[in-house]
DSSP file (Angstrom, degrees, kcal/mol; ACC not computed):
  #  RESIDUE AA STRUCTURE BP1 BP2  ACC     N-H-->O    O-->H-N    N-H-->O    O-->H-N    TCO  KAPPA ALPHA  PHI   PSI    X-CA   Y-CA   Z-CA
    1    1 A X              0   0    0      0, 0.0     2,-0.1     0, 0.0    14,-0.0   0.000 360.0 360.0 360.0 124.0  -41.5  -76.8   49.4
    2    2 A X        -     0   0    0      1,-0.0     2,-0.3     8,-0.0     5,-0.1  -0.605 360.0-138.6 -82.7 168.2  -45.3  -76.6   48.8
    3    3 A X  B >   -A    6   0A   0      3,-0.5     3,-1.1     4,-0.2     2,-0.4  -0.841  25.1-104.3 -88.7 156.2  -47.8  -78.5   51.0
    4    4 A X  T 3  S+     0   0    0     -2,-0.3     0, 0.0     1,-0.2     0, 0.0  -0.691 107.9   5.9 -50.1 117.7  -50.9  -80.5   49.7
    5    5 A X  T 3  S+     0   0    0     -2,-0.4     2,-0.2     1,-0.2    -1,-0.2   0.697 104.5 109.3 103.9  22.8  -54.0  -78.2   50.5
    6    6 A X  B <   -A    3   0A   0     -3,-1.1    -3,-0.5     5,-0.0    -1,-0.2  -0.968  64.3-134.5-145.5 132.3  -52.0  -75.3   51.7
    7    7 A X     >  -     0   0    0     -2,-0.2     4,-1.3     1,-0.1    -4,-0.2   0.188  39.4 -99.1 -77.5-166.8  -51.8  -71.5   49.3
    8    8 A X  H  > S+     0   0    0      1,-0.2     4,-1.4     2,-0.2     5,-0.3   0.879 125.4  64.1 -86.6 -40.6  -48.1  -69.9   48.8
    9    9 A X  H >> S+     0   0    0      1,-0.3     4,-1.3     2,-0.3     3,-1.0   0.934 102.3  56.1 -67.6 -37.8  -48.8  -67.2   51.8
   10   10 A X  H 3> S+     0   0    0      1,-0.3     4,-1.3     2,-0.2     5,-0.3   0.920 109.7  44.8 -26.8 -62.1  -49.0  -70.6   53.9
   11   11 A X  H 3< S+     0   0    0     -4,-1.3    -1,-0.3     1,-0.2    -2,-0.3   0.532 104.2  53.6 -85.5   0.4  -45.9  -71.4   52.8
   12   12 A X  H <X S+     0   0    0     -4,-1.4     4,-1.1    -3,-1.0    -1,-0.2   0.558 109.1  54.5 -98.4 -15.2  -43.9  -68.4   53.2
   13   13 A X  H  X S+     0   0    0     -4,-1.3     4,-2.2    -5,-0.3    -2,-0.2   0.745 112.6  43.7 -62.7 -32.9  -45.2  -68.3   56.9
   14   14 A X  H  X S+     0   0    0     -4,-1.3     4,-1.4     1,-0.2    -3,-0.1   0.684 110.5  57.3 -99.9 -13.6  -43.9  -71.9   57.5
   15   15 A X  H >> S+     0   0    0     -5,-0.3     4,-1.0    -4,-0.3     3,-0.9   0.978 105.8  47.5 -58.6 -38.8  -40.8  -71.0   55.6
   16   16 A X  H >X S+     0   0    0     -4,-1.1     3,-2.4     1,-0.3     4,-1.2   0.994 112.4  55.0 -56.7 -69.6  -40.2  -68.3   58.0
   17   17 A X  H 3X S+     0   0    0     -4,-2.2     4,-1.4     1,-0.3    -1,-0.3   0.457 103.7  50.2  13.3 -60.0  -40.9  -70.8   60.7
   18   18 A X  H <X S+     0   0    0     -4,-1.4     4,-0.6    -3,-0.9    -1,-0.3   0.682 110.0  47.9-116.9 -38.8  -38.7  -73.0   59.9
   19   19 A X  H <X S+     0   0    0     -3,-2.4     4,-0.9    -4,-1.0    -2,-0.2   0.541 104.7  64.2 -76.3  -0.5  -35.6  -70.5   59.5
   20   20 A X  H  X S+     0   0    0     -4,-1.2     4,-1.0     2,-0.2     5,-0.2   0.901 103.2  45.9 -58.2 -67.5  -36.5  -69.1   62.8
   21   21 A X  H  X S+     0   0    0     -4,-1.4     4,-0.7    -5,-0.2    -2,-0.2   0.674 106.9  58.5 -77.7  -2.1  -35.8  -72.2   64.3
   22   22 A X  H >X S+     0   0    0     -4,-0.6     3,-3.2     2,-0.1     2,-1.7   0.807 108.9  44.3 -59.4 -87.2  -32.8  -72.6   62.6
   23   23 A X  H 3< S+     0   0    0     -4,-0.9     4,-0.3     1,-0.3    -2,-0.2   0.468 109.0  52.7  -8.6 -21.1  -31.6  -69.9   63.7
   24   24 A X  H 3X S+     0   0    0     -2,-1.7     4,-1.4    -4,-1.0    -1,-0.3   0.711 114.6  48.6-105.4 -21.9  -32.9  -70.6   67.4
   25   25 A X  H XX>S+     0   0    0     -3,-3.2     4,-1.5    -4,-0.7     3,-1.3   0.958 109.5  51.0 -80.9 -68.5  -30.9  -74.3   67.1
   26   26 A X  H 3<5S+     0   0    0     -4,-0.8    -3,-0.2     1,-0.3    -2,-0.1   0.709 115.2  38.0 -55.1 -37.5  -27.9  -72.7   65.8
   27   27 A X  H 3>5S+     0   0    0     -5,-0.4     4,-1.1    -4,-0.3    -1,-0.3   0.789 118.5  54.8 -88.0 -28.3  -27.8  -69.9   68.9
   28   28 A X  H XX5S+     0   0    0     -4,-1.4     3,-5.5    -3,-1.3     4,-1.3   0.983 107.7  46.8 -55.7 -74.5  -29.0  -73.0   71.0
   29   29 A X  H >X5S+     0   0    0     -4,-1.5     4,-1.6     1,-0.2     3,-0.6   0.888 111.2  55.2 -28.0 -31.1  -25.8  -75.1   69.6
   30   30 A X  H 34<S+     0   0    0     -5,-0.6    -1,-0.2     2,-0.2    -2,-0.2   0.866 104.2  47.5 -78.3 -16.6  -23.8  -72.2   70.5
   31   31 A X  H << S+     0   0    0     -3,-5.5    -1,-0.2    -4,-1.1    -2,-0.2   0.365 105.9  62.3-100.6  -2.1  -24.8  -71.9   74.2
   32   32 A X  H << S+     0   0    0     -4,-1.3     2,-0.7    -3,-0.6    11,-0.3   0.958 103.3  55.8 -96.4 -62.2  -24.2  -75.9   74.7
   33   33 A X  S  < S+     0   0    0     -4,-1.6     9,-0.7    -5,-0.2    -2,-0.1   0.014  91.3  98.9-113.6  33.0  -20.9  -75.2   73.9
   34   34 A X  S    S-     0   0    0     -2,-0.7     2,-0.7     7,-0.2     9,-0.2  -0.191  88.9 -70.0 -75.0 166.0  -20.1  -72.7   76.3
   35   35 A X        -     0   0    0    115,-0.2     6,-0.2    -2,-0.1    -1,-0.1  -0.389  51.7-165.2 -48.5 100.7  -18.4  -72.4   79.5
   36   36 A X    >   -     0   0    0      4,-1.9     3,-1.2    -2,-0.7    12,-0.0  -0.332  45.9 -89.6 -83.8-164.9  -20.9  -74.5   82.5
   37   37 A X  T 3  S+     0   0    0      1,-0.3    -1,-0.1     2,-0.1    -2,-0.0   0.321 126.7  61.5 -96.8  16.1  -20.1  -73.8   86.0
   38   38 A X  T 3  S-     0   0    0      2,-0.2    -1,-0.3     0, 0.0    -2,-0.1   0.447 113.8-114.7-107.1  16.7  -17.5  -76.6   86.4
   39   39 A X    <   +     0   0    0     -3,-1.2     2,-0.3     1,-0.3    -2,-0.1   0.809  66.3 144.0  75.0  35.6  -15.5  -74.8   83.6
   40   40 A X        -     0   0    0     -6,-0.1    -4,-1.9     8,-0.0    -1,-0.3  -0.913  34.8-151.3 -98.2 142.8  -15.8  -77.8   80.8
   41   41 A X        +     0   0    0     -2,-0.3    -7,-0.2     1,-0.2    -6,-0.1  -0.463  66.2   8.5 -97.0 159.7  -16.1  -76.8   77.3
   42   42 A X  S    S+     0   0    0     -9,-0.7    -1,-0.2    -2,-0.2    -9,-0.1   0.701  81.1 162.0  33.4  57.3  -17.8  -78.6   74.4
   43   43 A X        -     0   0    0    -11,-0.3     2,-0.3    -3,-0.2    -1,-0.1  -0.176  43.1 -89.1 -97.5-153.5  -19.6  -81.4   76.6
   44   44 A X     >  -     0   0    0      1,-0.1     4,-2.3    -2,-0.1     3,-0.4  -0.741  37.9-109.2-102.8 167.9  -22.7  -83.7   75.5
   45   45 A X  H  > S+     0   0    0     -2,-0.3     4,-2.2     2,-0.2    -1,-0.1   0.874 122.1  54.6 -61.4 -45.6  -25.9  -82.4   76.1
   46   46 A X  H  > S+     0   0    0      2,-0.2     4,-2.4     3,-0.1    -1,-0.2   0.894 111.4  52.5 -62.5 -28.2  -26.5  -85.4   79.1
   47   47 A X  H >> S+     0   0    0     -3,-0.4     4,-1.0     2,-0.3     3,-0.9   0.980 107.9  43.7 -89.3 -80.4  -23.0  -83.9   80.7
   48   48 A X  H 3X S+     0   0    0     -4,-2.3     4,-1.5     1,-0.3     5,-0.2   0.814 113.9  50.7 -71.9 -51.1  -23.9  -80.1   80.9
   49   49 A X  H 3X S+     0   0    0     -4,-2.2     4,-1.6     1,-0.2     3,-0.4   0.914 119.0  45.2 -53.9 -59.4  -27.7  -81.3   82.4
   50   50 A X  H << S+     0   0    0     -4,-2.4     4,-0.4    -3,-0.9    45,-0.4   0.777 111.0  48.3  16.5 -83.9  -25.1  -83.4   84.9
   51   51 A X  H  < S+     0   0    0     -4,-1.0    -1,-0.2    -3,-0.2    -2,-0.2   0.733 112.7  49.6 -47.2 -52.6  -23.1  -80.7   85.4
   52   52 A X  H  < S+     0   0    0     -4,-1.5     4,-0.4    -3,-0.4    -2,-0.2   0.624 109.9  59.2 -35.0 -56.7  -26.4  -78.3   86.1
   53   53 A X  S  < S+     0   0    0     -4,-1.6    -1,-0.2    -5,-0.2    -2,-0.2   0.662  89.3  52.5  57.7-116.0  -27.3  -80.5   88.1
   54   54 A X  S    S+     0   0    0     -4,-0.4    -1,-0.2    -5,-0.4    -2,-0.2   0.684 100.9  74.3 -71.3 -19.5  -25.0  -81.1   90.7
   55   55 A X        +     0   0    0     -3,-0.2     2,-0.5    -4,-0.1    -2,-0.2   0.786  69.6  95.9 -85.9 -27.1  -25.1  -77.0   91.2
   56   56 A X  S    S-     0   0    0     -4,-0.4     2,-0.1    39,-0.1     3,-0.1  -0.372  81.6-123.9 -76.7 135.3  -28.7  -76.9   92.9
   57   57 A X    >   -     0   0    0     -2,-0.5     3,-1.8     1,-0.1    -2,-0.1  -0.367  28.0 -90.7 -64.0 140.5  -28.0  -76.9   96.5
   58   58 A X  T 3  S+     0   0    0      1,-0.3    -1,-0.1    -2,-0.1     3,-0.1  -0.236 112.2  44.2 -81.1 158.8  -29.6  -79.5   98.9
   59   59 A X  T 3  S+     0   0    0      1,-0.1     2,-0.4    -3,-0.1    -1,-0.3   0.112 106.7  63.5  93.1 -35.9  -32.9  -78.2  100.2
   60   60 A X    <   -     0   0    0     -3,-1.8     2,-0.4    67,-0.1    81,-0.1  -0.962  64.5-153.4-137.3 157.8  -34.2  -76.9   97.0
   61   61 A X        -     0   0    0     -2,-0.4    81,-1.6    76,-0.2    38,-0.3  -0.796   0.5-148.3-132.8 173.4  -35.2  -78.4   93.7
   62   62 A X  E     -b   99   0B   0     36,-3.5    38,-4.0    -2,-0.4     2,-0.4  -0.635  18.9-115.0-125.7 171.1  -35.5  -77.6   90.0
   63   63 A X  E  >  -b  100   0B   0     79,-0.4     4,-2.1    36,-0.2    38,-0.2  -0.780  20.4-123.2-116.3 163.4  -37.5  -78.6   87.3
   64   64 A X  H >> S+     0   0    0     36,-1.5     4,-3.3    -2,-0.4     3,-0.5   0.985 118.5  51.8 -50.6 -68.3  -36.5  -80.6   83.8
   65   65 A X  H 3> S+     0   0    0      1,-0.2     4,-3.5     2,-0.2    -1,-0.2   0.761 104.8  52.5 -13.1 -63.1  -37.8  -77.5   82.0
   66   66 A X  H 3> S+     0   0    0      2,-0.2     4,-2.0     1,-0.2    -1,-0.2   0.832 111.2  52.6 -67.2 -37.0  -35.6  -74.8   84.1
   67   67 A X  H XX S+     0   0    0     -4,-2.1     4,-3.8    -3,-0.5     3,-0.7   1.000 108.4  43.5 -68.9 -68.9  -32.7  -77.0   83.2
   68   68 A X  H 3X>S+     0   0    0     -4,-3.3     5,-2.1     1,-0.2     4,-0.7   0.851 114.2  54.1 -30.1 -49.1  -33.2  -77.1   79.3
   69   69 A X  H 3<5S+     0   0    0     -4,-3.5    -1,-0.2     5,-0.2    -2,-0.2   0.804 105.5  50.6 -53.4 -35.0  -34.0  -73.4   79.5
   70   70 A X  H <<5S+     0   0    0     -4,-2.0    -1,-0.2    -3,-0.7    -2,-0.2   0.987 109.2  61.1 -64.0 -50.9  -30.6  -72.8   81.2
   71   71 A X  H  <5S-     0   0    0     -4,-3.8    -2,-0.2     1,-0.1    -1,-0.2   0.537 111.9-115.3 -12.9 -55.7  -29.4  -74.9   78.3
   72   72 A X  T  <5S+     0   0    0     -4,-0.7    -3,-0.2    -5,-0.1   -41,-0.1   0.604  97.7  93.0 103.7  31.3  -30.3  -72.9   75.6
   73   73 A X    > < +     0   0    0     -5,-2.1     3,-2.6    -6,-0.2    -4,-0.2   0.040  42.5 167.7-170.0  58.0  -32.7  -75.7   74.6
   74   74 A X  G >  S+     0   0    0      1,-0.3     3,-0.6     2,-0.2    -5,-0.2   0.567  72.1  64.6 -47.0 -35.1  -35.9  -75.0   76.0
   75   75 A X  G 3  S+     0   0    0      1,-0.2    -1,-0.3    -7,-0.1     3,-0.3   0.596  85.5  90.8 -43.1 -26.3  -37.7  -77.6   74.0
   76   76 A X  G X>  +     0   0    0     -3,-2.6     3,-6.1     1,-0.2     2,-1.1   0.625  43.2 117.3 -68.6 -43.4  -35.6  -80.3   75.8
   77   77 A X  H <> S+     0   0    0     -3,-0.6     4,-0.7     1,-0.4    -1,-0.2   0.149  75.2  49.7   7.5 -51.6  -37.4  -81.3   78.7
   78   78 A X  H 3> S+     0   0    0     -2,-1.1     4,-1.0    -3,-0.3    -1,-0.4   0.311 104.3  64.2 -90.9  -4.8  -38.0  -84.4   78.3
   79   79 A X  H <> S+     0   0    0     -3,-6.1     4,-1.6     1,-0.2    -2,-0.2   0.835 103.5  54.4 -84.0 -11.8  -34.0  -84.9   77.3
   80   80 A X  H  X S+     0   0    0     -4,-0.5     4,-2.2     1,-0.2     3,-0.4   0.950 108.3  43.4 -77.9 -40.6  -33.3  -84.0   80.7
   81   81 A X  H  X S+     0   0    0     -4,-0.7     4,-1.8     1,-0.2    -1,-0.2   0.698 107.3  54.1 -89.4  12.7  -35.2  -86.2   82.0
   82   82 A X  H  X S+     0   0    0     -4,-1.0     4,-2.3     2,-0.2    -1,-0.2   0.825 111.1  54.5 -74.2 -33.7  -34.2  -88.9   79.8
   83   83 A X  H  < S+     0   0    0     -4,-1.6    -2,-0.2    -3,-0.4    -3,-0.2   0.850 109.7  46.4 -55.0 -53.9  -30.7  -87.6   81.2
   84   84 A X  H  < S+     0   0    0     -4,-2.2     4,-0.2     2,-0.2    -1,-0.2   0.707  97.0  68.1 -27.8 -65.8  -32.1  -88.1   84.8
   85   85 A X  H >< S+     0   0    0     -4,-1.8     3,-0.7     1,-0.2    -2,-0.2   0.942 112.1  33.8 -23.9 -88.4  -33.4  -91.4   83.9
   86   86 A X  G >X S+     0   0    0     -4,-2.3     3,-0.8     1,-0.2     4,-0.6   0.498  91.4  91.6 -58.8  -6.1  -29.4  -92.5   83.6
   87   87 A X  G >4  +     0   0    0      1,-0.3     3,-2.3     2,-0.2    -1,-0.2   0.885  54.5  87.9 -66.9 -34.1  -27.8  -90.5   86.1
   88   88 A X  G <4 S+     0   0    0     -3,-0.7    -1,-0.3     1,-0.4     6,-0.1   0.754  95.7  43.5 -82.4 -17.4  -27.9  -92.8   89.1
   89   89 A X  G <4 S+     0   0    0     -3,-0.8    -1,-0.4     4,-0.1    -2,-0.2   0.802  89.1 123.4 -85.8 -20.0  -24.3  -94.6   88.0
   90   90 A X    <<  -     0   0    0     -3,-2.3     4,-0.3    -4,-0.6     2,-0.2  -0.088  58.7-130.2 -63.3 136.4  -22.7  -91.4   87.2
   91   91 A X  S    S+     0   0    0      2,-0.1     2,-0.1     3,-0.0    -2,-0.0  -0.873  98.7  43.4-109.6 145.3  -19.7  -90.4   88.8
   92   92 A X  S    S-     0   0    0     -2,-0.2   -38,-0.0   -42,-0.1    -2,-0.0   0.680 114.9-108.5 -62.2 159.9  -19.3  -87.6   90.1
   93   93 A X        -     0   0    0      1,-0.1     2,-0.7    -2,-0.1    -2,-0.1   0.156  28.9-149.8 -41.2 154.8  -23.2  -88.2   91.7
   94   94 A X        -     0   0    0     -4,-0.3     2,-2.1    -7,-0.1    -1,-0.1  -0.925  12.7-135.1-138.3 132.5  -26.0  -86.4   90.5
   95   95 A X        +     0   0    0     -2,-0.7   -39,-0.1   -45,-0.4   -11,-0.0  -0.682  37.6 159.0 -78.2 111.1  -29.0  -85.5   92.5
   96   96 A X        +     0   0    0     -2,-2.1    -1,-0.2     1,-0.1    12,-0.1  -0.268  65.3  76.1-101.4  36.4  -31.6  -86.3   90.0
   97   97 A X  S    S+     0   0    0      1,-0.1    -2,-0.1    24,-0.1    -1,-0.1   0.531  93.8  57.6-112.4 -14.6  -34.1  -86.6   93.0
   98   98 A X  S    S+     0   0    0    -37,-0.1   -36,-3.5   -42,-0.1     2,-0.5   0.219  85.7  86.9 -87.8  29.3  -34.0  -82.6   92.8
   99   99 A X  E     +b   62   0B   0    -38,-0.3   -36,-0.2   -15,-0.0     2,-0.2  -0.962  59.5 164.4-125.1  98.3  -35.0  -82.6   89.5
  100  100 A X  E     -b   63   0B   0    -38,-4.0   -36,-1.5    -2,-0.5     6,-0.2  -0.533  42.9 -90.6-124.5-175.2  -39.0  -82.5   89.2
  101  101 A X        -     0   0    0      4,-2.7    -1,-0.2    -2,-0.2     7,-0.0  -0.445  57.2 -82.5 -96.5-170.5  -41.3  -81.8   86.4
  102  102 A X  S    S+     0   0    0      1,-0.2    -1,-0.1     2,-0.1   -39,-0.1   0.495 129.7  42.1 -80.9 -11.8  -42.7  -77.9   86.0
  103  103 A X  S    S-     0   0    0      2,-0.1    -1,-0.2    34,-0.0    31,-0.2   0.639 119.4-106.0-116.5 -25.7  -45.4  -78.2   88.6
  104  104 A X        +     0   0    0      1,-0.2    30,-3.7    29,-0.1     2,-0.2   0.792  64.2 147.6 115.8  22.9  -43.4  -80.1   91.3
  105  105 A X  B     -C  133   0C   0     28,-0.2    -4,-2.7     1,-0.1    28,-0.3  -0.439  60.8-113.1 -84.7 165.3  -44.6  -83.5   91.1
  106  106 A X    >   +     0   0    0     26,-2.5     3,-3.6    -6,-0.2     4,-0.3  -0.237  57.5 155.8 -59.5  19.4  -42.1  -86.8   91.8
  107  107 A X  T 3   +     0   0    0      1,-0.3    -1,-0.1    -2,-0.2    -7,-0.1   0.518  63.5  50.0 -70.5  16.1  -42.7  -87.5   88.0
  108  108 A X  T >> S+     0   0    0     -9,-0.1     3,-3.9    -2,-0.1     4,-0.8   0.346  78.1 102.8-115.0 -14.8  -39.1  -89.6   88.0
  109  109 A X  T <4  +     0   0    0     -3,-3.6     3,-0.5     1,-0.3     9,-0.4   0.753  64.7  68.6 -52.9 -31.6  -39.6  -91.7   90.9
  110  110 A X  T 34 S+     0   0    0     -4,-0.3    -1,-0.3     1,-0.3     5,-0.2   0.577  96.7  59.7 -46.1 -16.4  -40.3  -94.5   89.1
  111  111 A X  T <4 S+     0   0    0     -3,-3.9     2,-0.3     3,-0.1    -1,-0.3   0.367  91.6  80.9 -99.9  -2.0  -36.4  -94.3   88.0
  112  112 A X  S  < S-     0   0    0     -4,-0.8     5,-0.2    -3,-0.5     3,-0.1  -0.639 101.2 -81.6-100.5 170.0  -35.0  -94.6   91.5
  113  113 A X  S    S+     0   0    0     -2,-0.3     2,-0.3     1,-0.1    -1,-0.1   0.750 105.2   6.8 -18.9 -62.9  -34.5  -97.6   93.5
  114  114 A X  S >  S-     0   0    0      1,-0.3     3,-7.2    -5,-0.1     4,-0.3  -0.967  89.1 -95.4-148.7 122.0  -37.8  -98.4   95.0
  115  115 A X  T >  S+     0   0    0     -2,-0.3     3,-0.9     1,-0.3    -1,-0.3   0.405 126.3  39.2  21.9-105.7  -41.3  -96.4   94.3
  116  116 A X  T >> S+     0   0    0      1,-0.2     4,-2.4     2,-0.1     3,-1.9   0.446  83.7 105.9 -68.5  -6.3  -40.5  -94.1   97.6
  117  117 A X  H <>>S+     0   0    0     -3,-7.2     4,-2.6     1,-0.3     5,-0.7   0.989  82.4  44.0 -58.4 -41.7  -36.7  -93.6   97.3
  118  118 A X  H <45S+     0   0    0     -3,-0.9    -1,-0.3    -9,-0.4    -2,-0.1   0.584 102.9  56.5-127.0  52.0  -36.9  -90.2   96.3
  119  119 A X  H <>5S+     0   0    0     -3,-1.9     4,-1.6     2,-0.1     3,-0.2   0.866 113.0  54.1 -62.2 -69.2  -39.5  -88.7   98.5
  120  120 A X  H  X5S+     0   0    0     -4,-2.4     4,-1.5     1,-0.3    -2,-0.2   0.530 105.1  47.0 -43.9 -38.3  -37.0  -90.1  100.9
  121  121 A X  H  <5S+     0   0    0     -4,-2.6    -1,-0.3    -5,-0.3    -3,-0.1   0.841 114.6  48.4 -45.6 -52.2  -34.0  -88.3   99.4
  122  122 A X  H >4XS+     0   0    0     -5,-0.7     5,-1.3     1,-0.2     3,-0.5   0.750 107.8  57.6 -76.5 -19.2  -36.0  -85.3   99.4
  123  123 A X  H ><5S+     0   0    0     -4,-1.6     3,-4.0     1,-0.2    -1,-0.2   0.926 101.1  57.4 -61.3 -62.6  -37.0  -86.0  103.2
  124  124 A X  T 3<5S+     0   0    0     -4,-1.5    -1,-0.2     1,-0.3    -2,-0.2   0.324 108.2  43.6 -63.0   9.2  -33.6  -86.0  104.2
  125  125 A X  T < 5S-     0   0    0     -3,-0.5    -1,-0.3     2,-0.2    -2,-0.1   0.010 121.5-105.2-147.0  29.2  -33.0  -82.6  102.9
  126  126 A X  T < 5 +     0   0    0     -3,-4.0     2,-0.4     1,-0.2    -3,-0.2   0.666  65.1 151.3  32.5  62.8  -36.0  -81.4  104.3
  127  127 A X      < -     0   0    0     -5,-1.3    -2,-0.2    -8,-0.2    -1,-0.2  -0.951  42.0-125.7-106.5  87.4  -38.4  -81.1  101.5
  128  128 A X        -     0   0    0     -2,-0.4     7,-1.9     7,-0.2     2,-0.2  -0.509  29.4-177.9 -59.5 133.5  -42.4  -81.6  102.2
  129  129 A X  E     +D  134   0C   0      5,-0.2     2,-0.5     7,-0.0     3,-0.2  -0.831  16.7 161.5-136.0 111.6  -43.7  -83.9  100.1
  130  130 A X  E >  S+D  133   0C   0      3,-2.2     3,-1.6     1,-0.2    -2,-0.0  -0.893  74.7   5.2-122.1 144.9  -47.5  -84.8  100.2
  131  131 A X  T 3  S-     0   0    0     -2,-0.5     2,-0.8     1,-0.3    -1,-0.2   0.910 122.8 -74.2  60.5  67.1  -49.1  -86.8   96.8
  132  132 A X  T 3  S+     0   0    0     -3,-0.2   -26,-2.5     1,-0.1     2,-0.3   0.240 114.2 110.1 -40.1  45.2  -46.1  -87.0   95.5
  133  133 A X  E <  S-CD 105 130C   0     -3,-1.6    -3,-2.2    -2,-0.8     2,-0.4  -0.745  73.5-101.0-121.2 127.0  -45.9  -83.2   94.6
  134  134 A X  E >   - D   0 129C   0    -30,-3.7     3,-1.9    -2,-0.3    -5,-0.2  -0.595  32.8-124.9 -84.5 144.3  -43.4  -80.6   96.6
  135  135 A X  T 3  S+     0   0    0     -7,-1.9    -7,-0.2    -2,-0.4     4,-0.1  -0.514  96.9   8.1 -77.7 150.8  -44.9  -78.5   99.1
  136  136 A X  T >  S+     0   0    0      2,-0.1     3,-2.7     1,-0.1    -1,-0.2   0.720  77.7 176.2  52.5  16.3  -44.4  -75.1   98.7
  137  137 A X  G X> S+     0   0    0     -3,-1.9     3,-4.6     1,-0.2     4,-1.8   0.826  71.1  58.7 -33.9 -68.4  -42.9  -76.1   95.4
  138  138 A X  G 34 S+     0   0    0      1,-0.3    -1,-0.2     2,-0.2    -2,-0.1   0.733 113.8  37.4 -50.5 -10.1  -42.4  -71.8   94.5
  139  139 A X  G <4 S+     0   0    0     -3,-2.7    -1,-0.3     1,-0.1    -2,-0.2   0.477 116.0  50.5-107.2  10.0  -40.3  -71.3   97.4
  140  140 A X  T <4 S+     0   0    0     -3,-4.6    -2,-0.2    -6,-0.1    -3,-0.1   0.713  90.9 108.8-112.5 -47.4  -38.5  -74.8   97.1
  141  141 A X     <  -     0   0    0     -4,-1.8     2,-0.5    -5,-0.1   -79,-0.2   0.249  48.6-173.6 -55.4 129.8  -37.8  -73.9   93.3
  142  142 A X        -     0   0    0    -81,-1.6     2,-0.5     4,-0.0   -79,-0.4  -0.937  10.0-160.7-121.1 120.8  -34.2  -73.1   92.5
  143  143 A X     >  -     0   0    0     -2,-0.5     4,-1.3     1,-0.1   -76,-0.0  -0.934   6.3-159.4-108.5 153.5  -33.8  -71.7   88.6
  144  144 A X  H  > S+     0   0    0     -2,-0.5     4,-2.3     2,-0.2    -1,-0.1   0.565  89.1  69.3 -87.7  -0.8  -30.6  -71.8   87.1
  145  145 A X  H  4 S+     0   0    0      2,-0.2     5,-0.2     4,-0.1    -1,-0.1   0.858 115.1  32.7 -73.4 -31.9  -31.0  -69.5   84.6
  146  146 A X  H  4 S+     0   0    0      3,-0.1    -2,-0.2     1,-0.1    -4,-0.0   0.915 120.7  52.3 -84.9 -83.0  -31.1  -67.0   87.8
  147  147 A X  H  < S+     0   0    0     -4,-1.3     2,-0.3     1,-0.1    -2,-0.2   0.464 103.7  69.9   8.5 -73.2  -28.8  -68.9   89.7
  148  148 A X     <  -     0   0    0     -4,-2.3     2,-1.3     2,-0.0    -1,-0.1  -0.704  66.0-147.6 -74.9 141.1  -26.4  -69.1   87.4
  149  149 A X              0   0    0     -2,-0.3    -2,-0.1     1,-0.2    -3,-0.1  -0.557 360.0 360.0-107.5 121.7  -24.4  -67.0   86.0
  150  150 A X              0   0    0     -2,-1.3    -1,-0.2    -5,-0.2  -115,-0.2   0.593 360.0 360.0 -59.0 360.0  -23.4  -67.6   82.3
């Protein structure tokens, strides 16, 4: 496929491109439909972020980012936290209040009950939080990609 306004060496760069990341979706698909660590196969994308989840331990928290990465679908970020976003009816519960963006701000709170609920969460599991940002976010910071073991 040519572009408007762009020579053939252009386009054999964006070709590459563009089978790279097939290739990088296609090993992504393959690592969503792996084993997670509750032993379910072949879930949806919102169920293994769930799943993921529910494995960081109270006391430390993760980022959106970390999760996707764990994923095999590092671009995702924002699906996790779209994921996040929905969690609070899901059975079993899902800490989405341990779930923060890459620098360690609160950037979900808006999705919990009330403006402060999940500082408050995160209080209760003894968590500093000043500006709505974790204190000592690197040492709070739980990856699963380390964590877990694929």
């Amino acid at each position: 496929m040519l572009f408007w306004g762009h020579n053939n060496s252009h386009n054999t760069v964006n070709c590459c491109y563009k089978n790279h990341h097939s290739l990088a979706a296609k090993k992504s698909s393959e690592k969503l439909k792996s084993v997670l660590p509750s032993g379910k196969k072949d879930s949806s994308f919102f169920e293994q972020v769930y799943d993921v989840a529910r494995q960081i331990p109270r006391g430390r928290v993760t980022s959106y980012g970390a999760i996707a990465a764990y994923l095999g679908s590092r671009m995702s970020a924002r699906m996790v936290g779209w994921a996040m976003n929905g969690a609070a009816h899901i059975k079993p519960p899902v800490p989405a209040h341990r779930v923060v963006n890459r620098n360690g701000m609160l950037s979900g709170k808006m999705h919990f009950g009330t403006p402060t609920r999940m500082e408050e969460l995160l209080k209760k599991e003894k968590i500093k939080v000043a500006d709505d940002t974790i204190v000592d976010f690197e040492k709070k910071f739980w990856d699963p990609g380390v964590e877990l073991l694929i």
